[in-house]
N, C-alpha and C positions, 0 to 999 in steps of 0.2 A: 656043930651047928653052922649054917650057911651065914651069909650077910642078912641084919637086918633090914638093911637098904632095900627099897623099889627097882626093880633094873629098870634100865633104860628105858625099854619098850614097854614100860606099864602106861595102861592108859590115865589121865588125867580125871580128876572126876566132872562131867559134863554130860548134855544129851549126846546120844549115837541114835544112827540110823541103822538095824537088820538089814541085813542083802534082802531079806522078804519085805523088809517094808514097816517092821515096828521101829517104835521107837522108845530108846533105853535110857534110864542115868545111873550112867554111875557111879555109888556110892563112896563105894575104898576097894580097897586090897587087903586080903587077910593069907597066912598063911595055912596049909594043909597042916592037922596034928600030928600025922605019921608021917606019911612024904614032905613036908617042907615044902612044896610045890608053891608058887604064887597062885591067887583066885582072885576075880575079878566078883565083887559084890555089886550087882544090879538089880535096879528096878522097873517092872515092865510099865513106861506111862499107861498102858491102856487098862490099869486092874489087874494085871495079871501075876500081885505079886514079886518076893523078894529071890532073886537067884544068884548061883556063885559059878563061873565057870573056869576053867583053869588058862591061865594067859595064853598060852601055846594056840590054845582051842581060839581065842576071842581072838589074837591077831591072824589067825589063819585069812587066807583068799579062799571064795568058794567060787569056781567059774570063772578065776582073773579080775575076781574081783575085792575087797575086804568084806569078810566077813559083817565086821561093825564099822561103821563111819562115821569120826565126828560130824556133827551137825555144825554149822555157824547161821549169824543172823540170816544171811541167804540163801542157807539150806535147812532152814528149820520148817518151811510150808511143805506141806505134801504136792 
């Protein structure tokens, strides 16, 4: 069995901003049952719902850009 530990690059739980343009919080980090993989558990603010995606995937760049972005008090307006 791998570390229980978070790595590094997990995100914090907090609002993100979509490269499209929602915006997410999230929850925790849970592990895969078979793979061990880390998963990113969020929430879509706008109703859409509880989802898990695997870290790899959440900090990717799509376009040179991040994928998700934390949000701060001056980036929380649309």
């Amino acid at each position: 069995m791998s570390s229980p530990r978070p790595p590094a690059d997990a995100p914090p739980p907090g609002r993100y901003r979509h490269y499209k343009g929602g915006v997410y919080a999230v929850l925790d980090l849970a592990r895969h049952s078979e793979t061990e993989d880390w998963l990113v558990i969020y929430r879509d603010e706008a109703g859409g719902g509880l989802w898990a995606r695997p870290l790899g995937m959440w900090n990717d760049t799509v376009a040179g850009a991040p994928r998700f972005a934390p949000l701060t008090a001056s980036t929380s307006r649309p």
